[in-house]
C-alpha positions as CSV (number, residue, x, y, z in Angstrom):
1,X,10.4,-2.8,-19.7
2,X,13.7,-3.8,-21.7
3,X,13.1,-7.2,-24.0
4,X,16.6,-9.0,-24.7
5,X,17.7,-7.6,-27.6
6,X,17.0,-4.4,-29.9
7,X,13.4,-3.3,-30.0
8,X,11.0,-5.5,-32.7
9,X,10.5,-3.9,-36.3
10,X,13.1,-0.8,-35.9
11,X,16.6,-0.9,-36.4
12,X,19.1,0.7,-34.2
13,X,19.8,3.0,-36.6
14,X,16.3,3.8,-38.0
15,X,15.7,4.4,-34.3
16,X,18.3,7.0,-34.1
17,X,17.1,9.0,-37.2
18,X,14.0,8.8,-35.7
19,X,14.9,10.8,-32.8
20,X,17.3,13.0,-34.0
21,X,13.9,14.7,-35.7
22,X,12.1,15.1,-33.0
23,X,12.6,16.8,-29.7
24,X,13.9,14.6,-26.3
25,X,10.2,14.2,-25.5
26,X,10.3,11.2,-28.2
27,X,13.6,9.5,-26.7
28,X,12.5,9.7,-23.1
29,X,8.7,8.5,-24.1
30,X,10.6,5.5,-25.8
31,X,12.8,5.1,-23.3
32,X,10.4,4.8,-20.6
33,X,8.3,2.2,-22.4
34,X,11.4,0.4,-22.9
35,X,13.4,0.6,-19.8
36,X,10.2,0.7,-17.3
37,X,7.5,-1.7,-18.6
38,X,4.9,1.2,-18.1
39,X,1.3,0.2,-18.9
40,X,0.8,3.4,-20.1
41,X,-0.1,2.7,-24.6
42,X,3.4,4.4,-26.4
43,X,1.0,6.6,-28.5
44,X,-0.2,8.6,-25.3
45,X,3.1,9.6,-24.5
46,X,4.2,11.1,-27.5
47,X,3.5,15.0,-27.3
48,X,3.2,15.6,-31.2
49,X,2.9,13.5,-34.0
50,X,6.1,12.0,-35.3
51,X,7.6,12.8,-39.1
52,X,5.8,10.4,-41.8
53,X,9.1,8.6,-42.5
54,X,8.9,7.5,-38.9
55,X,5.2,6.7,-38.2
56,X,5.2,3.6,-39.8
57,X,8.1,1.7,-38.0
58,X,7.0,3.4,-34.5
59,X,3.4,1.9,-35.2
60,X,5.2,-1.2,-36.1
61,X,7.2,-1.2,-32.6
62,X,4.3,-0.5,-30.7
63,X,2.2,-3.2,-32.3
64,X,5.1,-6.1,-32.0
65,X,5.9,-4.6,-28.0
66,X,2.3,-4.8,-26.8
67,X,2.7,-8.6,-25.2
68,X,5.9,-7.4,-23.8
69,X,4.4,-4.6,-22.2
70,X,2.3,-4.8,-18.6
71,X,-0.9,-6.2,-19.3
72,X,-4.3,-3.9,-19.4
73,X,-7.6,-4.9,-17.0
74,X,-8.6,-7.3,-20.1
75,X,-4.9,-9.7,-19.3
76,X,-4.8,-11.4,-16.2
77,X,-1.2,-12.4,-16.3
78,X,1.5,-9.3,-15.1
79,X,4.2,-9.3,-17.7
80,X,6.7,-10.7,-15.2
81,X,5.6,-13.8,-15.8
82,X,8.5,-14.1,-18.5
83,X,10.9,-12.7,-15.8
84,X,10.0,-15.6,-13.8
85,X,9.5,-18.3,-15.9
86,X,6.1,-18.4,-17.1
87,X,6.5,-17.4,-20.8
88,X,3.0,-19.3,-21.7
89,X,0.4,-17.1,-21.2
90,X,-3.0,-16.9,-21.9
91,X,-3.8,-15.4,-25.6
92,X,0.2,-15.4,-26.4
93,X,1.9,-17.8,-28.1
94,X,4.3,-20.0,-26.1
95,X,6.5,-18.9,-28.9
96,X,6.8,-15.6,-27.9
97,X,9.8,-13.9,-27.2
98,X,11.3,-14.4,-23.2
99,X,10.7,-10.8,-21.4
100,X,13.2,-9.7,-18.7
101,X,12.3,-7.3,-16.3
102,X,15.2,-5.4,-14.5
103,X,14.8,-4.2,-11.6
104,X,14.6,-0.8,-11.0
105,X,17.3,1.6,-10.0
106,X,16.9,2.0,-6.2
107,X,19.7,4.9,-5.0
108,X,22.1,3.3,-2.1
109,X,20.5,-0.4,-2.4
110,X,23.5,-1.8,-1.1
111,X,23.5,0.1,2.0
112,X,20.2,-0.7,3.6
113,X,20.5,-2.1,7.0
114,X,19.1,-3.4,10.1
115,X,14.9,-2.6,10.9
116,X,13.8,0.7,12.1
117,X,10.3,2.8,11.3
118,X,9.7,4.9,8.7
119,X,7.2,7.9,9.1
120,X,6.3,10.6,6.6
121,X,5.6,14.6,7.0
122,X,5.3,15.9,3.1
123,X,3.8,18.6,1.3
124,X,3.1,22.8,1.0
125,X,2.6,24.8,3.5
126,X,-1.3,23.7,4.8
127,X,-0.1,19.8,4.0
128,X,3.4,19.8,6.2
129,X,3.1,21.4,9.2
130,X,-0.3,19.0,10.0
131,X,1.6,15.7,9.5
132,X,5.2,17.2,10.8
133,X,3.2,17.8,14.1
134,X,1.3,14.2,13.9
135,X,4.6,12.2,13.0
136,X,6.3,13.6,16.0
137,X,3.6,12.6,18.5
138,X,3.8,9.6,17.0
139,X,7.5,9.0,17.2
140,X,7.8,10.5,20.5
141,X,5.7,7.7,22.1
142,X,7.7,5.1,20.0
143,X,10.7,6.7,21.6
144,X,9.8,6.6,24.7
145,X,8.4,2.9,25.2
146,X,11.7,2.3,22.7
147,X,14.8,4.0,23.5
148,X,17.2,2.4,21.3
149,X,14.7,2.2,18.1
150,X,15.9,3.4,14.7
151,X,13.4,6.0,13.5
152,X,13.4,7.3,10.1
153,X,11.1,10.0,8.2
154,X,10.8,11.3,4.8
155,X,10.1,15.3,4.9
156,X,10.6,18.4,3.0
157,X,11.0,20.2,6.4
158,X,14.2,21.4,7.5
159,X,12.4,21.1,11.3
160,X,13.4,17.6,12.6
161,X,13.8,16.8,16.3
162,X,16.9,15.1,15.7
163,X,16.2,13.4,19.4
164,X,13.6,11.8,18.0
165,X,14.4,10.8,14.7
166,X,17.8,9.2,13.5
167,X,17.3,9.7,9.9
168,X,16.0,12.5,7.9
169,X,15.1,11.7,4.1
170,X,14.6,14.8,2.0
171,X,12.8,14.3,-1.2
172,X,13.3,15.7,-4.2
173,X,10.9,18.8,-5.0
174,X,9.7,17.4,-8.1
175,X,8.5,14.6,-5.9
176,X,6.5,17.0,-4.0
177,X,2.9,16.7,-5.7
178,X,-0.2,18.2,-5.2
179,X,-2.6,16.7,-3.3
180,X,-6.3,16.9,-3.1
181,X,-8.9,16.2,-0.6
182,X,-10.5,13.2,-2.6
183,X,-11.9,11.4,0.0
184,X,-13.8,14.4,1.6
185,X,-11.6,14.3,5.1
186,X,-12.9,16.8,7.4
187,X,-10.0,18.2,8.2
188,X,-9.6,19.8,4.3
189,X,-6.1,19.0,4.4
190,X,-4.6,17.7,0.4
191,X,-3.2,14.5,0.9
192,X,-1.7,12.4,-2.0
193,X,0.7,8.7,-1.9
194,X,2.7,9.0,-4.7
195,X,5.9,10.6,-3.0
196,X,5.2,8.1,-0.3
197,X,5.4,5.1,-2.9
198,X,8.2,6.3,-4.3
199,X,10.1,6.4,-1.1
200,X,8.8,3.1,0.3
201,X,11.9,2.1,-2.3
202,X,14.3,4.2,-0.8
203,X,14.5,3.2,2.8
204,X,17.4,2.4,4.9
205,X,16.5,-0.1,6.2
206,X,16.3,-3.9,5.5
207,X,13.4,-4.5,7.2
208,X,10.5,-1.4,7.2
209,X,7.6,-0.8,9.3
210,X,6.0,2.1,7.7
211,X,3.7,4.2,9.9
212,X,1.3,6.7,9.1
213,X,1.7,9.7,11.0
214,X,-1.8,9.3,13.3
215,X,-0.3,5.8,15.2
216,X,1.1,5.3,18.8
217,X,2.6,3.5,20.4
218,X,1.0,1.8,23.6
219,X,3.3,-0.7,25.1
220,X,6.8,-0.5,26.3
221,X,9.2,-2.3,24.3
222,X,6.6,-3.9,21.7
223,X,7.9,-2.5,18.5
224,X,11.1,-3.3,19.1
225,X,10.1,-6.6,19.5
226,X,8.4,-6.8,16.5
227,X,11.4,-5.4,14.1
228,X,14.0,-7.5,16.3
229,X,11.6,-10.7,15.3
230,X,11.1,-9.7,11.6
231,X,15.0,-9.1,11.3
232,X,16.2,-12.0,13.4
233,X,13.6,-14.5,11.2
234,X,13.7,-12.4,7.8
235,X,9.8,-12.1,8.3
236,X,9.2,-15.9,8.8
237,X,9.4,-15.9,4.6
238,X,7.0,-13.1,4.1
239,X,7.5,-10.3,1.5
240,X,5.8,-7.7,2.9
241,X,2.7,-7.6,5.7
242,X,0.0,-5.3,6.3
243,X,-3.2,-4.3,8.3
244,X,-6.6,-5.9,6.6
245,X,-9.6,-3.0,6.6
246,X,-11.9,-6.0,5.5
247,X,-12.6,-7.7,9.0
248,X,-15.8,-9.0,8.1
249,X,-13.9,-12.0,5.7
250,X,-10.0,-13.2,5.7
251,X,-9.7,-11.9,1.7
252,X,-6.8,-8.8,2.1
253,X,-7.6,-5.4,1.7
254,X,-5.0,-3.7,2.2
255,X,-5.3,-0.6,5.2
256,X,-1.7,1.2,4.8
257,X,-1.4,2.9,7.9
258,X,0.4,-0.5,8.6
259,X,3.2,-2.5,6.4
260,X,6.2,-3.9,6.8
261,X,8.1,-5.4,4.5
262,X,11.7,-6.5,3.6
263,X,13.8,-5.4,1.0
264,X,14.2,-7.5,-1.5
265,X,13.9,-8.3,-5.6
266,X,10.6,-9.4,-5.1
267,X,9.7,-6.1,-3.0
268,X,11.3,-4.1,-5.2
269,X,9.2,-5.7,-8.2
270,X,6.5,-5.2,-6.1
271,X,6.7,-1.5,-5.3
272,X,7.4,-0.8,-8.9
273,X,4.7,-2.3,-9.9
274,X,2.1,-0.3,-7.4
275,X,3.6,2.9,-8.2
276,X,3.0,2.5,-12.1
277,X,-0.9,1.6,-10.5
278,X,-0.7,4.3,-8.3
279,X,0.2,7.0,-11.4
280,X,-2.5,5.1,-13.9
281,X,-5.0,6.2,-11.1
282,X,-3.8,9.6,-10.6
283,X,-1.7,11.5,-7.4
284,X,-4.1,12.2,-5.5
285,X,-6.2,8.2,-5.4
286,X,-6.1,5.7,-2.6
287,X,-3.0,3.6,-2.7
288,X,-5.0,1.1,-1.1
289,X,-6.6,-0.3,-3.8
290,X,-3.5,-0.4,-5.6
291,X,-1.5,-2.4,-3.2
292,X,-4.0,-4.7,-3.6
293,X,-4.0,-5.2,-7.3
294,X,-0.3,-4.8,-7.4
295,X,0.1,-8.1,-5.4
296,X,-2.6,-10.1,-7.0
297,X,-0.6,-9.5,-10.3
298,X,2.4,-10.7,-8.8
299,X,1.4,-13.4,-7.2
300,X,-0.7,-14.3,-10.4
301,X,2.7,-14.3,-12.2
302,X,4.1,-16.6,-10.2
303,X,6.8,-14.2,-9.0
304,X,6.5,-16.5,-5.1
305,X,5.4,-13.1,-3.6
306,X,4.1,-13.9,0.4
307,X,1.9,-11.8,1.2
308,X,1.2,-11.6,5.1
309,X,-1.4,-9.4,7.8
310,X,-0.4,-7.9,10.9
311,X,-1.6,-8.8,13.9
312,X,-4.8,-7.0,15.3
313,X,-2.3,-6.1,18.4
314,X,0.4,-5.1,16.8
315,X,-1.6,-2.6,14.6
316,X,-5.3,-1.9,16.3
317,X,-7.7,0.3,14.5
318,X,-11.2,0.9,14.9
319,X,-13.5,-0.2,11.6
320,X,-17.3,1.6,10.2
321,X,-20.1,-0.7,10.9
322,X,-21.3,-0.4,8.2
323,X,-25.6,-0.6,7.7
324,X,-26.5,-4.2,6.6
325,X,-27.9,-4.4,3.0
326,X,-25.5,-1.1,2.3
327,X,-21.8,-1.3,0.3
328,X,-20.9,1.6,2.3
329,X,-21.3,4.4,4.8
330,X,-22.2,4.4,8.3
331,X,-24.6,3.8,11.2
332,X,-26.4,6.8,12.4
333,X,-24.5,6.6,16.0
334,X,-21.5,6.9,13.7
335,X,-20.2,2.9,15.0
336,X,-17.0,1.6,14.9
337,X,-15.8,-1.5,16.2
338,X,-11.7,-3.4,16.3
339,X,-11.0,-6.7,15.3
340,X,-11.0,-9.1,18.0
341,X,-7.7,-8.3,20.2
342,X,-5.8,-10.8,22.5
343,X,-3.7,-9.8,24.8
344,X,-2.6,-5.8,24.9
345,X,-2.9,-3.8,21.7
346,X,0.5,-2.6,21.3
347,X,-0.3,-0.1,18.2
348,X,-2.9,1.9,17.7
349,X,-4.6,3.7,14.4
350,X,-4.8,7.0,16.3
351,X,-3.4,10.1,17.6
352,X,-5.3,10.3,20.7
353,X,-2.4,8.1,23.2
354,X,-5.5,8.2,25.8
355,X,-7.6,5.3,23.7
356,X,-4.5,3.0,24.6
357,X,-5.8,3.0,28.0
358,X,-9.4,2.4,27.2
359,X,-8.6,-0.2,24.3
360,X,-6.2,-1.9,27.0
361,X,-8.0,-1.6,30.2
362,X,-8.1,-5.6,30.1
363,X,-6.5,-8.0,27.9
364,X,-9.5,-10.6,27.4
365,X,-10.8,-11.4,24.0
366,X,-12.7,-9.1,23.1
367,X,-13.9,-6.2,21.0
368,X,-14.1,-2.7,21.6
369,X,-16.8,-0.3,20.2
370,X,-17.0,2.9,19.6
371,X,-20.1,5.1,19.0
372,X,-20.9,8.6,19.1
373,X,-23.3,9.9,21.4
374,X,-23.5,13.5,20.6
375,X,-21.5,16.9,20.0
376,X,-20.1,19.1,22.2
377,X,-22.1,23.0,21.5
378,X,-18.7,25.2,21.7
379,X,-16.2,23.0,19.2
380,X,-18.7,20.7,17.9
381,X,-16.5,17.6,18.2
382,X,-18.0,14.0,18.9
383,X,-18.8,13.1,21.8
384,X,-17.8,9.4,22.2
385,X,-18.3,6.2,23.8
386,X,-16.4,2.8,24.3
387,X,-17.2,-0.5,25.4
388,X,-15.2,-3.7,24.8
389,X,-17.3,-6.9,24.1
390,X,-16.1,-10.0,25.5
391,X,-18.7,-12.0,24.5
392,X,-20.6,-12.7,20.8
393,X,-23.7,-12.6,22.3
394,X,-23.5,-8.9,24.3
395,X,-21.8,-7.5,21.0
396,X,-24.8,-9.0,19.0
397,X,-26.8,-7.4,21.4
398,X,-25.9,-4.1,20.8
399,X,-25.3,-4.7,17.0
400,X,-28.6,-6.3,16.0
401,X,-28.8,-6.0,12.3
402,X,-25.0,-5.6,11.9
403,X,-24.4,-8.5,14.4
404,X,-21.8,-9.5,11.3
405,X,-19.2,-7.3,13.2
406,X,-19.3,-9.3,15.8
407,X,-16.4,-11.7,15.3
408,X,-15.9,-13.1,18.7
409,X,-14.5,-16.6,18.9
410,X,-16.3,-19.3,20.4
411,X,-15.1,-20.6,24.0
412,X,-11.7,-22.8,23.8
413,X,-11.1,-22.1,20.3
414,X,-7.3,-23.1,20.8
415,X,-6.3,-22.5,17.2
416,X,-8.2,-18.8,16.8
417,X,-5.8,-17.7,20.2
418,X,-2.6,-19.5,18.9
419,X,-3.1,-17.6,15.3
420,X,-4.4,-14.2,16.3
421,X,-1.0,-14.1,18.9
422,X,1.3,-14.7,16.1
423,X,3.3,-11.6,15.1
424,X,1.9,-11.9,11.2
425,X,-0.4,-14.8,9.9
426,X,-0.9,-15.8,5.8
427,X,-2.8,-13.6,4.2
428,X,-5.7,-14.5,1.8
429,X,-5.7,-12.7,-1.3
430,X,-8.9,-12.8,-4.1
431,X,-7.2,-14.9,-7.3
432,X,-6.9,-11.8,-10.1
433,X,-8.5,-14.2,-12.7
434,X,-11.7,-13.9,-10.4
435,X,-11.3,-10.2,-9.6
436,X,-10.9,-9.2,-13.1
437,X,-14.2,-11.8,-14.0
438,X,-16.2,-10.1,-10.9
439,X,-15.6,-6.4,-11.9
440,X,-16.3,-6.6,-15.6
441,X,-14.9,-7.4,-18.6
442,X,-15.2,-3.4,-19.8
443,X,-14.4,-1.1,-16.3
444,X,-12.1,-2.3,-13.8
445,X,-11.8,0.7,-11.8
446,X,-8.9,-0.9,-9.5
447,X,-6.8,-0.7,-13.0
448,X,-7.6,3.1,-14.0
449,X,-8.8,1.8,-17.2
450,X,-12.4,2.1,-19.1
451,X,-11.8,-0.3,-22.2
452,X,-15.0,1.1,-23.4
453,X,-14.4,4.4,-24.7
């Protein structure tokens, strides 16, 4: 983050002397706080201790930059704020200095153009050949049911079926992080979302759909439709759009196997912003969660950030039932159950291309469930079973106790079919101020920061 002028409480000069003592480790950690806004406190980047004649105007920089810098769990208000106009702030004085926020150095900004998808295949040598393989699958059905569609994909692999893709991104190796296995996949394969932040910012494209690598397409011609709608309309005024895991309310939680968005200086701001969340948390943590906070804190700031979901049928994916009276897990039948779909389901969260013909063998109303019925002895894969519910009261049948999946509209509900066949409806995000209040004035998790140690 860069304030207008020369940092508080050190000269230029006493600056230089500064560093001229110390190794480029002190510069860049200045620099960064400077130039990037990171949330990260100055002292913690600093590898060693800096020379006595120094210490106290450093000390006095960091103490007279802390309002300028992004805000811990404990502020509600994202320091952009300033950059768009809201210099009054709770617990700082209206007084205080106006903070500008540039925006980030994005390579070939200026040439972005037209809508196309964008897939990734990253990693050493367990991670890329799993989600090289997956990505093509994917982009082979896109192709197919899209002939003229632009396709890009960000991968270290020299290996890229040029018939299917039009671009190739290759990231820089010290991009390339390690993953882990935090979320206990079966498959054992290291995954982390950094590099895939990172890049989010680098597409070609004005307007991105960003895929995971385990969609498909199931419709002929629907994705083209979509980006030819979000280019020709500039996303109806929406910033960015995504699938909602949380089907059981309208509140947004993010579920990235799904976003598009368009570039723009409030995207940018935007992506920034989640990949400083992202590092807080670590490489290898959900970038779910982070999305999340990211856009409450910019919409809190007033930076006019629309925020939008995708359409169950333009991004289907099938949800844990998850045991009433529980925060978590599953049912012992393993249940999973869509939102409510109108109409084909032209995406789907899944490499299997044959579940586009069971999730569209109608297009009623309706929900489809999925629920394991047992293993097969030699490879010890689930045996699985689907039924789609056109009704609330045969899904609440087979429910019972978690009858709350069963979100089913009510007969004639004109304005439930007119919004669910909408390309990208509002989304509803939780306020920060009552996110911050509801997860504790000492842990936010979300933020990566425990305020009491």
């Amino acid at each position: 983050m860069r304030a207008t002028g020369q940092p508080a409480g050190m000269s230029i000069p006493m600056l230089a002397e500064c560093t001229q003592r110390r190794s480029g480790k002190l510069l860049a950690a200045i620099l960064l706080i400077v130039i990037v806004g990171t949330s990260l406190q100055p002292a913690l980047l600093f590898a060693d201790r800096p020379p006595v004649k120094c210490k106290e105007h450093l000390l006095a920089t960091e103490q007279r930059t802390k309002a300028a810098l992004m805000s811990d769990a404990a502020d509600a208000a994202y320091d952009g704020a300033a950059q768009y106009g809201n210099t009054a702030r709770s617990g700082v004085s209206s007084a205080t200095r106006t903070v500008r926020v540039p925006p980030w150095a994005v390579e070939d900004e200026s040439s972005k153009r037209g809508a196309g998808l964008l897939f990734f295949a990253y990693g050493g040598r367990k991670t890329l050949p799993y989600f090289l393989l997956e990505a093509g699958q994917a982009a082979k059905t896109f192709r197919e049911h899209n002939p003229d569609i632009q396709m890009a994909i960000l991968t270290n692999s020299e290996n890229v079926n040029k018939t299917l893709f039009n671009i190739h991104i290759v990231p820089r190796t010290d991009l390339l992080f390690a993953g882990e296995n935090l979320q206990r996949r079966q498959d054992k394969i290291p995954r982390q979302w950094l590099t895939r932040l990172y890049y989010l910012a680098h597409s070609p494209f004005l307007i991105t759909w960003a895929l995971d690598s385990n969609v498909v397409s199931c419709t002929p011609g629907a994705a083209q439709l979509f980006l030819n709608w979000a280019l020709s309309t500039s996303m109806s005024g929406y910033d960015i759009a995504h699938a909602n895991q949380n089907i059981l309310s309208r509140t947004m939680y993010p579920h990235n196997f799904n976003i598009v968005y368009k570039w723009s200086r409030r995207t940018s701001d935007l992506l920034r912003e989640w990949l400083l969340l992202a590092m807080r948390h670590g490489v290898a943590a959900d970038d779910q969660g982070t999305l999340r906070i990211a856009e409450m804190r910019m919409i809190a700031a007033g930076s006019g950030l629309m925020v939008g979901q995708v359409a169950a049928h333009f991004g289907a994916a099938f949800y844990n039932v998850v045991p009433r009276g529980k925060q978590g897990g599953i049912r012992a039948d393993g249940a999973r159950i869509t939102p409510v779909i109108q109409g084909r389901a032209h995406l789907l969260h899944s490499s299997n291309i044959s579940l586009c013909g069971v999730i569209n063998a109608d297009t009623q109303t309706r929900q489809i469930l999925m629920v394991r019925t047992g293993r097969e002895r030699k490879s010890n894969r689930s045996v699985l079973w689907f039924q789609a519910y056109r009704s609330q009261q045969a899904c609440t049948s087979k429910l019972q106790n978690e009858s709350a999946f069963c979100l089913l509209p009510t007969i004639n509900d004109s304005k439930f079919s007119a919004e669910q066949l909408n390309f990208i409806r509002k989304a509803e995000l939780q306020p920060l101020a009552q996110y911050l209040l509801k997860c504790g004035g000492n842990r936010c998790s979300d933020f990566g920061v425990d305020k009491s140690r």
